[in-house]
C-alpha positions in Angstrom: 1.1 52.6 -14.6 0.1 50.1 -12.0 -2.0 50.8 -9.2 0.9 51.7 -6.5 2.9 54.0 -8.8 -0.2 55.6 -9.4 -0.8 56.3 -5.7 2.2 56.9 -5.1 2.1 59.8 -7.5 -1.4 60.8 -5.9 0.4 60.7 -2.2 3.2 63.0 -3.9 0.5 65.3 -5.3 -1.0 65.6 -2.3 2.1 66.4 0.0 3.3 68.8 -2.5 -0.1 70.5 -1.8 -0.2 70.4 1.7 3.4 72.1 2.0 1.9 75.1 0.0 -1.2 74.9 2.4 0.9 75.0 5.2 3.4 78.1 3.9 0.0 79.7 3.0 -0.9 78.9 6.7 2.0 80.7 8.1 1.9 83.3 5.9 -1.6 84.4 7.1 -0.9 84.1 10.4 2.0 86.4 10.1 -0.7 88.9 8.3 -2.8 88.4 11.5 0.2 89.6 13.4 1.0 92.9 11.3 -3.0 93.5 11.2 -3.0 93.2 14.9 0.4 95.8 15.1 -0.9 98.0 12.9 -4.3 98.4 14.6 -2.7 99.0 17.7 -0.3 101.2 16.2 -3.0 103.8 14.9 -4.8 103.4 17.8 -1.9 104.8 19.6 -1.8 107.5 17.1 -5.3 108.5 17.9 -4.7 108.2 21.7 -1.8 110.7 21.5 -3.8 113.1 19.3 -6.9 113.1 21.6 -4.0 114.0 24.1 -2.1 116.6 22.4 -5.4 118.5 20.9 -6.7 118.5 24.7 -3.1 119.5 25.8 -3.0 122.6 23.6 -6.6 123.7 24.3 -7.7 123.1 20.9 -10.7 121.2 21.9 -13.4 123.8 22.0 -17.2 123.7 23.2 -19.4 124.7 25.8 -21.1 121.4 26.4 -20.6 117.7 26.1 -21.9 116.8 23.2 -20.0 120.2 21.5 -16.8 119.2 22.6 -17.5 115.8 21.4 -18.1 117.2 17.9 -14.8 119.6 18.5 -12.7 116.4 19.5 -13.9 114.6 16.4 -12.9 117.4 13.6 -9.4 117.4 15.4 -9.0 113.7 15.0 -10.7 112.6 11.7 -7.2 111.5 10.0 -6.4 109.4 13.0 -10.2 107.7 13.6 -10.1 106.8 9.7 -6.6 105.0 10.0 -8.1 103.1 13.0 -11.1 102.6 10.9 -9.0 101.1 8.3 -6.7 99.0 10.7 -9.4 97.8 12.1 -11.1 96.3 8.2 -7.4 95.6 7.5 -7.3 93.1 10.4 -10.8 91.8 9.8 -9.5 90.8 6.3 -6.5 89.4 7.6 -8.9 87.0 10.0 -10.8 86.5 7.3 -7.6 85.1 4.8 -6.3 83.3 8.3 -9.3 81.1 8.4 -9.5 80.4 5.0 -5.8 78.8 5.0 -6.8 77.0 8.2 -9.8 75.4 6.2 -7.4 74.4 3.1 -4.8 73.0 5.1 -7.0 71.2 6.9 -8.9 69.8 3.8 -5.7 68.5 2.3 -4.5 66.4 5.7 -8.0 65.0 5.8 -7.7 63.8 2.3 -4.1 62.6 2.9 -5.4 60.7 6.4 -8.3 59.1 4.4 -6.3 58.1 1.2 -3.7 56.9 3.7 -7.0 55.0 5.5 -8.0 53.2 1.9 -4.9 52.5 0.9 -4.3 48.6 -0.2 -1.6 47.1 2.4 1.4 45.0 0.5 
């Protein structure tokens, strides 16, 4: 292979590469997204809950820190799936700016091979 063919193949490599980089790139963003939902989705769970327990007198205690305790035991399920949505979106953050890193690699590596390349 001469020289050109062979960057030519290189270039090809490379902007086969960057496509996946950049579906990657979208895909993690649209995890961000459904992280972000979901998070806000179980913390809406939890709001109602705190609500309907209060609402229906379930919340029990003579003092603050009593009723705090009360409040808690009522809404354990819905705290751990905010818990969760909320390690669930730090992961998808997480995933989100390693595609950014990738994708940004590859054009940085295309830009400079496009730099050094020989002009004909």
């Amino acid at each position: 292979m001469n020289e050109i063919t062979t960057q030519f193949a290189h270039m090809s490599e490379l902007l086969a590469t960057l496509a996946v980089k950049s579906q990657n790139l979208v895909d993690a963003n649209n995890r961000l997204v459904i992280a972000q939902m979901e998070k806000q989705d179980a913390e809406i769970t939890l709001t109602q809950r705190t609500a309907d327990v209060y609402t229906e007198g379930l919340v029990q205690g003579t003092n603050d820190a009593t009723r705090k305790a009360s409040l808690a035991s009522l809404t354990i399920d819905e705290c751990h799936g905010v818990e969760f949505a909320e390690r669930s979106l730090v992961k998808a953050r997480c995933i989100l700016t390693c595609a950014e890193i990738e994708y940004r690699t590859i054009t940085t590596i295309i830009n400079a091979t496009m730099a050094y390349a020989p002009k004909n």
